[in-house]
Each structure stands twice: as C-alpha cells, then as structure tokens.
C-alpha positions in Angstrom: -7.7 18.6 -8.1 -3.7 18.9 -7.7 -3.8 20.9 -4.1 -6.4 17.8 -3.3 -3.9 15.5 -4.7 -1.3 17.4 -2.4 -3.0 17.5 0.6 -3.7 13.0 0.5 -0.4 12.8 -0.3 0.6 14.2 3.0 -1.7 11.9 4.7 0.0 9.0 2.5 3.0 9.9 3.8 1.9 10.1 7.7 0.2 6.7 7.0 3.2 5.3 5.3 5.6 6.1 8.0 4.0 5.2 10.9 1.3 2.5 9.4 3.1 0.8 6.7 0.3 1.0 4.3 2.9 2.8 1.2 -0.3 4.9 0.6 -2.7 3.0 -1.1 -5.4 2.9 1.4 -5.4 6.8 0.7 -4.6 7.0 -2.6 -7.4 4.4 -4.5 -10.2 5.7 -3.6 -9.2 9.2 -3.8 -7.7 9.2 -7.2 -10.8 6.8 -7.9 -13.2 9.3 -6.7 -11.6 12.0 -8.7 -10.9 11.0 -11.9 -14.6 9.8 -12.1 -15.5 13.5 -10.9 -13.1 15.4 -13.1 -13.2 13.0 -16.4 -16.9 11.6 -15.9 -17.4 7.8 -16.1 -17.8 7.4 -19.5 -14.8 9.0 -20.4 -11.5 7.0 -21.2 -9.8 7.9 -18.1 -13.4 7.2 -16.3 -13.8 3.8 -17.8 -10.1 3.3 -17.2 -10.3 4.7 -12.9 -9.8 1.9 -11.3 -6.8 1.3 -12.9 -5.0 4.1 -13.2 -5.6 4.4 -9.4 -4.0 1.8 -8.5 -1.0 1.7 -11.2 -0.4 5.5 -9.5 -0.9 4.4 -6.3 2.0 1.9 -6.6 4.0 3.9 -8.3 4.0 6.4 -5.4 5.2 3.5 -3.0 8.3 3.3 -4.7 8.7 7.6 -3.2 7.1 7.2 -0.2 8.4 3.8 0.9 11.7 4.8 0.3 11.7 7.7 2.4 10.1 6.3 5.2 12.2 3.2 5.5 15.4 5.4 5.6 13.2 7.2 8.3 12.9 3.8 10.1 16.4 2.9 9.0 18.0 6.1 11.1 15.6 5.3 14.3 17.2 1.7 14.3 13.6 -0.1 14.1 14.2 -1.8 11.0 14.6 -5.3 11.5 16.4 -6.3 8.3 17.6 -10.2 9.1 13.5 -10.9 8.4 13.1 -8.5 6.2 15.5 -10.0 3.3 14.5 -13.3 2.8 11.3 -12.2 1.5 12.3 -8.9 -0.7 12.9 -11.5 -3.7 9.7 -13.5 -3.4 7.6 -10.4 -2.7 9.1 -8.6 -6.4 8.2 -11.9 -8.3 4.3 -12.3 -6.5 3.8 -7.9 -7.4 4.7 -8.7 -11.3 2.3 -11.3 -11.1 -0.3 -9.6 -9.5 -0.3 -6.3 -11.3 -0.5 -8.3 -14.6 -3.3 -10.2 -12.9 -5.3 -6.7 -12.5 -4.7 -5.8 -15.7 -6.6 -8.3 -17.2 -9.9 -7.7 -15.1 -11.9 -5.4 -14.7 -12.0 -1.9 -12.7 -15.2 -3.3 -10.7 -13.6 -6.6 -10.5 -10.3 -5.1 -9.0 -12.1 -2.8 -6.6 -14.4 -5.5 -5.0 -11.5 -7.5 -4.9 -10.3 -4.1 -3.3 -13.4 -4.2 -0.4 -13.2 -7.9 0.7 -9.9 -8.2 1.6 -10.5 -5.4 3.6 -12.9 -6.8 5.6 -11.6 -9.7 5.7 -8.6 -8.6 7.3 -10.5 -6.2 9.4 -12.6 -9.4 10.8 -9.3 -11.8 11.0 -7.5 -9.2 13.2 -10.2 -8.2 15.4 -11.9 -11.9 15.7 -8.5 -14.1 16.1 -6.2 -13.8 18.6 -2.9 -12.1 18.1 -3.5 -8.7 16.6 -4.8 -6.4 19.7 -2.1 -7.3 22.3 1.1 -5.9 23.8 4.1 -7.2 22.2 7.5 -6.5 22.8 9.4 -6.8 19.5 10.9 -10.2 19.5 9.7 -11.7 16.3 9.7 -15.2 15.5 11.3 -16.0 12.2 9.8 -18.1 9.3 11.0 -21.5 7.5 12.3 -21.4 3.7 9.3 -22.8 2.2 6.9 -20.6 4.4 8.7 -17.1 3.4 8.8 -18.1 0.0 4.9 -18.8 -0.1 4.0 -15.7 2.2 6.4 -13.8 0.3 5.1 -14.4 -3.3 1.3 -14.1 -2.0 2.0 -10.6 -0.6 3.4 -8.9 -3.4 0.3 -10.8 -5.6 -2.0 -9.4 -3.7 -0.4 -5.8 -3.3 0.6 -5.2 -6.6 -3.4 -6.3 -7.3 -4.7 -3.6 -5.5 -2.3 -1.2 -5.2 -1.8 -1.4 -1.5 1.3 -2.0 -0.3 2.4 -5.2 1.6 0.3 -3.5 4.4 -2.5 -5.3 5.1 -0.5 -8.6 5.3 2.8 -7.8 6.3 1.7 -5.9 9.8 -0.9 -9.0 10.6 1.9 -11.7 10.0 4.7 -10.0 12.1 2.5 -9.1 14.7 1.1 -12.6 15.1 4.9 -13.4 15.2 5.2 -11.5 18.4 6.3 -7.5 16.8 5.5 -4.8 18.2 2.9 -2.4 15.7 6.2 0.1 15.5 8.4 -2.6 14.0 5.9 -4.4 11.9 5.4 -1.0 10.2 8.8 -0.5 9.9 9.5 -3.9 8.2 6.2 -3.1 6.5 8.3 -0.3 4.3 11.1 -2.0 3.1 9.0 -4.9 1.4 6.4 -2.7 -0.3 9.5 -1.4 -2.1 10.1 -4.7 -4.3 6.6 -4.6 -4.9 6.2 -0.9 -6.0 8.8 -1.4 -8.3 8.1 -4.5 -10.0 4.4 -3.7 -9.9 5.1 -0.3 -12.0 7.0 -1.7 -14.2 4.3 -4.3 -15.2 1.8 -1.2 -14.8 3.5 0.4 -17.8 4.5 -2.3 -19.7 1.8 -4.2 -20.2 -0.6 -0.9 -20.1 1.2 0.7 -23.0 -0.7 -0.1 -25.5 -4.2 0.2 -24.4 -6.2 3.1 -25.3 -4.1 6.5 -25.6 -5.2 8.8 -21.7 -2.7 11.7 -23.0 0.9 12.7 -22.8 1.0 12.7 -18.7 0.3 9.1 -18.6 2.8 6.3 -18.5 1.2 3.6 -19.0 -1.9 3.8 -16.6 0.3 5.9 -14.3 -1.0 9.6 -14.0 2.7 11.4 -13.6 1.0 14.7 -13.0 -0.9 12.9 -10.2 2.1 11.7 -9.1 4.5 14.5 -8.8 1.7 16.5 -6.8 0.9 13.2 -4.2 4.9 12.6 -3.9 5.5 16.0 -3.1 2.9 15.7 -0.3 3.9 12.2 1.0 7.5 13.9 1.6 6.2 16.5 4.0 3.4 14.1 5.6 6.5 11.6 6.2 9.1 14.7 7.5 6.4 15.3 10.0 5.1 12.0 11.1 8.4 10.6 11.5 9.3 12.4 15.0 6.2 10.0 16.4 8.6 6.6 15.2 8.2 4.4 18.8 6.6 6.6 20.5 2.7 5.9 20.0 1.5 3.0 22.4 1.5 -0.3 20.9 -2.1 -0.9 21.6 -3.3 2.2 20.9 -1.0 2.1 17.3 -2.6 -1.1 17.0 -6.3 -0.1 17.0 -5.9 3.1 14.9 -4.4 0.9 12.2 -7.8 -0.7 12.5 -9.7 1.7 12.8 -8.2 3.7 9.4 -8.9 0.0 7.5 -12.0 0.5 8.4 -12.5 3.9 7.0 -11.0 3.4 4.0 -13.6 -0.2 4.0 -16.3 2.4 4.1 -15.4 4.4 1.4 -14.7 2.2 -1.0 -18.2 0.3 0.0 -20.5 3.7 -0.6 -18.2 4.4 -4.0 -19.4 1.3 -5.5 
C-alpha cells in the first residue's frame, strides 16, 4: 500500500507544480480506492473512506503546496499583487467547507466530488476563454468580487479536498493568464486552504469513532508521510519544466487529467 502511496505522491507532486491541483485530483480517489481494498467497506476506516481521503489529501497540500510555490517563487512566475487579496477570504470559505463535509456523507461528498468535475470540464471546453493563447497580463478583480470568489474557493476546496485548482486556474485564465502563471498563483492560495481545512479536519473529527493511533483526526499520518515524501521528489523533478510547456498544449493536458480523474471517480461509485 505505502510504495503505492509513494509512487501518487510523486505524481501529486508533478501535478502540483506544474497544474496547481495541491494533489487532490490524485490523492481521493487513490486513498479512496485503497482504504476500501485494504480495510474492506464495512470496516470503520471503510465506512469512514471518503473522508479520510479527503482530510489527508488536504493535509498533504499544506507539503506539496509549499514546496512548489517556493518553486514558482524562485522562477519569478508568482504573481503575488493578485494573489494576496484573496489568501484571507480563501482560509475562512476552507474552514467552512471542511466542516460542511463533515457533516455529510462519504457518497454525498464524493458526488459532490464528480459533478463539479464535469461541470468544470464542460464550462472550460464549451465557453470561451479557457483553450486560447494568453500572454500573462491578468486583469485584476474589485473588493466585493475577491471577497465572494475568494470565500467560494476555499468552500468548495476544503469540501473536496482539492485544492483551489479547479477554480483558481479557470478564473485567472479567463482573466487573460497564461496556464504557467495561473498554476503558479494556483499554489500559493491552496495553502490557506490546506491549513485551515486540516485544522477543521481534526478538530471537529476527533471525536468520532476511534481509526487507530496513526490517525489525527480523519487524517492518515502514515499515509501522509509516505505521499509527502513522494510529492517532494515528483515536485524536485517537474519543476525544471516551470514556463516551458506551451500554453495551449499546458492548457489541454490540464483538461485532459480532469477528465481522467472524472472517470475514475465515476466507475468507483
């Protein structure tokens, strides 16, 4: 299970440097898939997946994001001036959310899970604005508009366990960003949300039912340790590729893995 859990995480960490996704389009329905497998479904950490796939998953952000937005940082692709107005309103919208997924249901959470998937799949392929050259020159957003986009990002990351993602790299590049620096302001604002979200994760998870002594919370630490120690060397490798893929091309393979993960999660259910 653990050189599994090893191997993703390396492919977390390619997908976290040079996507933006912080992992959790890897990491769900992997640890999902395995802790069904290994526990069965009737077991407490079977009944409890869904969960403690996501809580881990977001917990990992807080690594992986880190790393790769120091990554991004040193490269100079980092476009912090639109970046900090929405750090604070993306931490309060993950506490939110993770306590939102706490009080559902696994099935509930991953459907929730699959249709904002395809919805952003459709969104990006059907409207204008996602599959185009862009050169980088972002347009900035009003007060009232970063603090609603802001707050509904981290709600809906810290839900799923996905990282700002799936909305921030949409939004910027609508905004006229190229895919290489709407991933890299993709990094910075998962963080407030990994951190906030985990905290919530293990708070308010605490005292549900007992999954053993490698659990905070509905975090898996063991899981954690061996899919942080592959996101570091998926990230060390990945990050020599920073600016260099073509933007359309970028643009399409981030599609393209949304869509693979869609599929997944679709046959797992």
């Amino acid at each position: 299970m653990y050189s599994i859990l090893l191997l993703c995480g390396g492919l977390a960490g390619v997908t976290t440097v040079l996507f933006g996704f912080g992992g959790g389009f890897v990491v769900v329905p992997l640890m999902y898939t395995l802790l069904i497998a290994v526990h069965g479904p009737d077991s407490a950490a079977g009944l409890a997946a869904m969960h403690i796939a996501v809580a881990t998953s977001t917990a990992l952000m807080i690594f992986a994001a880190s790393l790769s937005t120091w990554r991004h940082h040193r490269r100079r692709t980092v476009q912090w001036h639109l970046v900090r107005p929405l750090i604070g309103y993306i931490a309060i919208g993950a506490v939110l959310g993770a306590a939102a997924a706490l009080s559902l249901s696994g099935d509930w959470v991953r459907w929730a899970f699959i249709v904002y998937l395809a919805i952003t799949i459709a969104d990006a392929i059907l409207r204008p604005g996602f599959l185009h050259q862009a050169y980088g020159d972002v347009r900035p957003m009003g007060r009232l508009v970063t603090a609603m986009t802001g707050t509904f990002i981290g709600t809906v990351a810290a839900f799923l366990g996905v990282g700002g993602s799936v909305m921030t790299v949409p939004l910027m590049r609508r905004r006229g960003a190229s895919m290489t620096a709407a991933t890299a302001m993709a990094n910075p604002l998962s963080l407030p949300m990994a951190v906030s979200g985990t905290v919530t994760y293990v708070l308010l998870s605490a005292s549900d039912t007992p999954l053993g002594a490698w659990y905070a919370g509905y975090v898996d630490l063991r899981a954690l340790l061996a899919l942080a120690a592959g996101s570091w060397l998926g990230i060390r490798l990945a990050s020599r590729w920073i600016g260099r893929i073509p933007d359309r091309v970028h643009a399409g393979v981030y599609l393209l893995l949304l869509t693979v993960v869609l599929v997944v999660m679709v046959v797992m259910s």
